[in-house]
C-alpha positions in Angstrom: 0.0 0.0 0.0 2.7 2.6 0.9 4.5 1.4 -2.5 1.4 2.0 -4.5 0.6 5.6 -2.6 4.1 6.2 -3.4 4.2 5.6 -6.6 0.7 7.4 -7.7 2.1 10.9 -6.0 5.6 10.5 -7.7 3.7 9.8 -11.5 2.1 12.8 -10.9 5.1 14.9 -10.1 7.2 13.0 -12.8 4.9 11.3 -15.8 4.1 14.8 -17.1 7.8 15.3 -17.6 8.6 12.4 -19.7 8.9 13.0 -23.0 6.4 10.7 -25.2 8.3 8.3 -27.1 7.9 8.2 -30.7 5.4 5.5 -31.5 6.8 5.1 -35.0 10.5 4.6 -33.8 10.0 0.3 -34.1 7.8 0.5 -37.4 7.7 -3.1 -39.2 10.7 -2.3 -41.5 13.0 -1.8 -38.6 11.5 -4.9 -37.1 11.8 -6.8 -40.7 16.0 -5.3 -40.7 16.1 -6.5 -37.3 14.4 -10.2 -38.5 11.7 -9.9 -36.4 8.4 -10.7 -37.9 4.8 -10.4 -36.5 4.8 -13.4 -34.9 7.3 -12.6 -33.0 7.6 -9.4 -32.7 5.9 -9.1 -29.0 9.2 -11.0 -27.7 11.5 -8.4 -29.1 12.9 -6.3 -26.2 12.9 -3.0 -27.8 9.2 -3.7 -29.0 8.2 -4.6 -25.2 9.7 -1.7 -23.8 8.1 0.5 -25.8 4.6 -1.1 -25.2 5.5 -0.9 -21.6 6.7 3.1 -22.2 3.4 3.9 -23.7 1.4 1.8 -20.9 1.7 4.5 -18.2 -0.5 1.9 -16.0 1.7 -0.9 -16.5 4.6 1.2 -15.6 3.0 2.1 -12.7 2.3 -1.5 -12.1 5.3 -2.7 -12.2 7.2 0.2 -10.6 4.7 -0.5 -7.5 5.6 -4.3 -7.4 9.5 -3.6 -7.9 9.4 -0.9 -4.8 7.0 -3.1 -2.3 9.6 -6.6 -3.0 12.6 -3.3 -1.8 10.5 -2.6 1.0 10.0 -6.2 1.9 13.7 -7.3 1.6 14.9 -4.4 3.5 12.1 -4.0 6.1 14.2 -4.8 8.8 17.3 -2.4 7.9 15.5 0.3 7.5 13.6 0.1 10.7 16.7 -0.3 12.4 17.6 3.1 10.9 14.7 4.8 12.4 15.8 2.8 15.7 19.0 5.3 15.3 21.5 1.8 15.1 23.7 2.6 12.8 24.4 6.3 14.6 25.5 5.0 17.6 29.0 5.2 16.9 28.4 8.8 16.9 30.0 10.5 20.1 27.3 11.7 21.4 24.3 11.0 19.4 22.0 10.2 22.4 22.6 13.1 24.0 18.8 14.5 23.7 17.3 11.6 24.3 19.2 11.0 27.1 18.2 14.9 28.8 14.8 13.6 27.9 14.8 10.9 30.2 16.4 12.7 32.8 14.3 15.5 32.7 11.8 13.3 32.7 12.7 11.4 35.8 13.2 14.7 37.7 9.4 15.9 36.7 8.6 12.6 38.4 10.4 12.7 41.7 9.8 16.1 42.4 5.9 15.6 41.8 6.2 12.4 44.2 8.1 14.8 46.6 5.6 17.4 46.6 2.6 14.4 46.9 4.0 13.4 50.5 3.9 17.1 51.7 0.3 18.2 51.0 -2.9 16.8 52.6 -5.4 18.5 50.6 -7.5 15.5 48.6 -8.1 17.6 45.4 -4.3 18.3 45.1 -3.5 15.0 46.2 -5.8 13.9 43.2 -4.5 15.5 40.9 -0.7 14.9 42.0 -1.5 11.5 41.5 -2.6 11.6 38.3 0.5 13.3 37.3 2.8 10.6 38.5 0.3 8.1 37.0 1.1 10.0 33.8 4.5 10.2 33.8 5.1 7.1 34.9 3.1 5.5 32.2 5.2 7.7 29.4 8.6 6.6 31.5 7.3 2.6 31.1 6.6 3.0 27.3 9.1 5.8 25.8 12.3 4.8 27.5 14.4 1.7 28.6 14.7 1.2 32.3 18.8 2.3 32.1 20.5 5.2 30.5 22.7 2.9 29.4 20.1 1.4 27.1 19.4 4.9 25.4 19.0 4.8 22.0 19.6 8.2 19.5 16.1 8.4 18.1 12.2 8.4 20.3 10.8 5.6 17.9 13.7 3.4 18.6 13.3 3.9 22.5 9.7 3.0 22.2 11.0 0.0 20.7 13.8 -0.7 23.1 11.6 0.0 26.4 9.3 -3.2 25.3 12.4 -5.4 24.1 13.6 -4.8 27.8 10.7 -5.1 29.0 10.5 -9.2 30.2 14.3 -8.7 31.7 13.7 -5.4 33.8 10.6 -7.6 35.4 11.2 -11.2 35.1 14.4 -11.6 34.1 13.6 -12.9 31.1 16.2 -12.5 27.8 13.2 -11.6 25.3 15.7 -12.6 22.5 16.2 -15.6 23.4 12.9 -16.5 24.6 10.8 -15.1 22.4 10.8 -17.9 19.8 9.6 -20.5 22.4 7.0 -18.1 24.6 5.6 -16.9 21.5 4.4 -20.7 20.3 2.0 -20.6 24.0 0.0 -17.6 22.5 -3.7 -18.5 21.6 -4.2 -17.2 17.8 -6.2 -14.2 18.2 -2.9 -13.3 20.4 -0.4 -14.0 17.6 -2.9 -12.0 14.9 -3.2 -9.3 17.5 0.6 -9.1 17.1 1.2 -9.3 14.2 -1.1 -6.8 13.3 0.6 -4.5 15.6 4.0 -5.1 13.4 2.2 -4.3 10.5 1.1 -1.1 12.0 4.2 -0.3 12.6 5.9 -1.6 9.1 3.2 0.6 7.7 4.6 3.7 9.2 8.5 3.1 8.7 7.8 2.8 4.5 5.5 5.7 4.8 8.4 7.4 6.4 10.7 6.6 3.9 8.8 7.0 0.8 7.4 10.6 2.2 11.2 11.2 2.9 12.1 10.3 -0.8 8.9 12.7 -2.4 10.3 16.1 0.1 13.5 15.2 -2.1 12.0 14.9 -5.6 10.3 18.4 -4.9 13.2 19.7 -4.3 14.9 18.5 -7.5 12.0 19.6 -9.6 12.3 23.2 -7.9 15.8 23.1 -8.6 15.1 22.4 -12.5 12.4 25.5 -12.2 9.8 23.0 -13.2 7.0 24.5 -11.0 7.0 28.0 -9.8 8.1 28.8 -6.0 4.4 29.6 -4.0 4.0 26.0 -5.4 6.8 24.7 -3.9 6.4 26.0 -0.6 3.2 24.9 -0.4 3.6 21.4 -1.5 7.0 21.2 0.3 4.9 22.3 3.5 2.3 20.0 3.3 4.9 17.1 2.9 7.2 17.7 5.8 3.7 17.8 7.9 2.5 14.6 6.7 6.2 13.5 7.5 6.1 14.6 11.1 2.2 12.9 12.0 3.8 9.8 10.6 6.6 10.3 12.5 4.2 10.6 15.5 1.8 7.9 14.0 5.1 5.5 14.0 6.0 6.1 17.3 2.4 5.2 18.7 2.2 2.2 16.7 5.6 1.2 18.7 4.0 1.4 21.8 0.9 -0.3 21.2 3.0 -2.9 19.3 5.0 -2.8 22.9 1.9 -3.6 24.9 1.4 -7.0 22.7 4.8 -8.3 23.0 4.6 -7.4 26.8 1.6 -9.3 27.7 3.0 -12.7 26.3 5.5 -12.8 28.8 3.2 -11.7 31.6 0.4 -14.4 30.4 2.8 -17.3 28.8 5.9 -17.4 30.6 4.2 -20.1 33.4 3.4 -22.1 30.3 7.3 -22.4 29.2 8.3 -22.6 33.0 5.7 -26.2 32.3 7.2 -27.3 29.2 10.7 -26.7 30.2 10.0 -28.9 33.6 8.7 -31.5 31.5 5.4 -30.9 33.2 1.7 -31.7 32.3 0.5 -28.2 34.4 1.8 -25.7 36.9 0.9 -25.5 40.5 2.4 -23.2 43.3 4.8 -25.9 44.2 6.1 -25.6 40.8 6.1 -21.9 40.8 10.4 -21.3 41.1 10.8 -19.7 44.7 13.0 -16.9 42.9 11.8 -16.3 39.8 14.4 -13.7 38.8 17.3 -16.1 39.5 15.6 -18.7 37.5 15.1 -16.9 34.1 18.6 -15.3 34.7 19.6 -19.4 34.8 17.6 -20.6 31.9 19.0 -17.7 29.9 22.4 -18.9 30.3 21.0 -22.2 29.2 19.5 -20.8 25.7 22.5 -18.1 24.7 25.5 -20.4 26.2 24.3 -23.2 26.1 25.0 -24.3 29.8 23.6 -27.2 31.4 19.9 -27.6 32.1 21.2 -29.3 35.5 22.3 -26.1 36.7 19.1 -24.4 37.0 17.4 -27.4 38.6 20.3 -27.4 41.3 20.3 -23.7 41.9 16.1 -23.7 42.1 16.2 -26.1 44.7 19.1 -24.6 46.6 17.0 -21.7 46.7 15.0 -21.2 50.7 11.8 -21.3 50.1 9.6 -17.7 51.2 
C-alpha cells in the first residue's frame, strides 16, 4: 500500500515530464532489418519496452511491485535506521534523548516529593494523576537504564518493550521469544502481528514521504514549478512526514503492549514445558523467579547445562 501511494504521487510529479516516445520509432521495417516478424515481434525487447513506455498503467504496475519486493527485503534495515543503530558510533548521538529521560525522571520525583507534603484530597488527586502519567510515558518511551538509550524516540519505544521481560522477570526476550511466542492462543499472535504491520506501515511511509520532500526539491531546482507551489507542497509534505513520524511512534507502543503481555500471560506455560510438566501449580512456581530466568537464559544463549538451574532452584529457601 505505501509502495502504490508512493508511486501514484511520484507519477504525478514525474509522468508529465517524460517525454512521449515516438510511437513510430520500431515500425515493421525496422522490425523486418532486425528479422523480427509479426509473430514474433511481442518478444523483441525493444518492441516490449516500448509497449511498456506507452502503458503508463503498466509502468505504474510494475514500478509499485518492484518498490513493495525493496521494501520487503529491506524492512528490517530500515527500521533499524529509524531505531537510530547505525548512529550510535556517533559521540554523542543520544545526548537529547538522554536529557529527555532525565528531565523526565526529575518531573517525576519532584511531583512524588511534593505528593507526600500536601494533605489537601483535590491536590492529592491531581498529583497522583500526574505521576500516574509520567510514569506510564517513563514505562513506554524509555528503557529502564540510560545505558540502554537509544539516538532516536521511535527506537526507544522500541527498546523500552524489548527490555521489557528482563527489567521484570528476568527474562532474555531474545532468546525467549521464539519458544513463549508458540504458548500464545491465535487471536494473540494476529493481534501481534497486526501491531508489526502497523508499525511496518509507518517506517515505509516514512521513507517514501522522505524520498517525495527530495523529488520536490529536484524539480524546484530544475524550475519545473513555480516557488508559492513549492512551498506549499513542500509544506504539506514535511507535515504529513512529522504525524507519521508521530503515527510510527504510537504504533511502537501499542505494538509494545502486545509483545509485553505474552511474557506476563505465557511465561508459566514455558516454565511447564521446560520442567517437562503436564500443568503448573504453586509448588512448581520457582521460589525466585528472577534467579531462575537469569539461569535458563544462560541455558539458551551459552548453552549451559539444564542441570544447573534445577540445582540452583532447589538450593534456593523457600519464602
Amino acid at each position: 500500500m505505501p509502495s502504490v501511494l508512493f508511486v501514484i504521487i511520484s507519477s504525478i510529479i514525474f509522468l508529465p515530464l517524460i517525454p512521449e516516445m515516438n510511437t513510430k520509432s520500431i515500425d515493421n521495417s525496422s522490425l523486418s532489418s532486425a528479422g523480427v516478424n509479426n509473430s514474433t515481434k511481442e518478444t523483441f525487447l525493444p518492441y516490449k519496452l516500448q509497449t511498456l513506455w506507452e502503458d503508463k498503467l503498466g509502468l505504474l504496475s510494475f514500478t509499485s511491485f518492484t518498490l513493495s519486493i525493496f521494501l520487503l527485503l529491506f524492512n528490517r534495515p530500515m527500521i533499524k535506521m529509524l531505531e537510530g543503530y547505525y548512529l550510535l558510533f556517533v559521540p554523542g548521538i543520544s545526548y537529547f534523548e538522554r536529557r529527555k529521560l532525565r528531565r523526565l525522571n526529575k518531573s517525576l520525583e519532584s511531583t512524588r516529593s511534593k505528593l507526600n507534603k500536601i494533605n489537601y484530597k483535590d491536590k492529592y488527586s491531581e498529583l497522583n494523576a500526574k505521576i500516574t502519567e509520567l510514569s506510564i510515558r517513563l514505562n513506554t518511551e524509555f528503557p529502564f537504564a540510560l545505558e540502554y538509550i537509544l539516538p532516536t524516540s521511535f527506537g526507544n519505544a522500541i527498546r523500552s518493550f524489548e527490555l521489557y521481560s528482563y527489567k521484570v522477570y528476568g527474562i532474555d526476550a531474545t532468546s525467549c521469544w521464539p519458544r513463549i511466542i508458540s504458548f500464545a492462543s491465535e487471536s494473540h499472535r494476529t493481534n501481534i502481528n497486526d501491531a508489526s504491520s502497523r508499525v511496518d506501515f509507518a517506517v515505509n511511509c516514512l521513507y517514501l514521504t522522505t524520498v517525495i520532500i527530495f523529488e520536490l526539491i529536484l524539480i524546484y531546482s530544475l524550475e519545473i514549478i513555480p516557488q508559492i507551489t513549492f512551498i506549499i507542497s513542500e509544506s504539506f509534505t514535511i507535515f504529513v512526514l512529522i504525524c507519521l513520524w508521530k503515527y510510527a511512534i504510537m504504533s511502537a507502543k501499542l505494538w509494545g503492549d502486545e509483545v509485553k503481555s505474552v511474557f506476563d500471560l505465557y511465561r508459566y506455560d514455558l516454565i511447564t514445558k521446560l520442567n517437562g510438566l503436564n500443568e503448573i501449580t504453586l509448588e512448581n512456581i520457582p521460589r525466585n523467579e528472577k534467579e531462575y530466568w537469569y539461569s535458563v537464559d544462560n541455558v539458551f544463549l551459552y548453552h549451559t547445562k539444564w542441570e544447573n538451574v534445577i540445582k540452583k532452584d532447589e538450593e534456593t529457601p523457600k519464602i
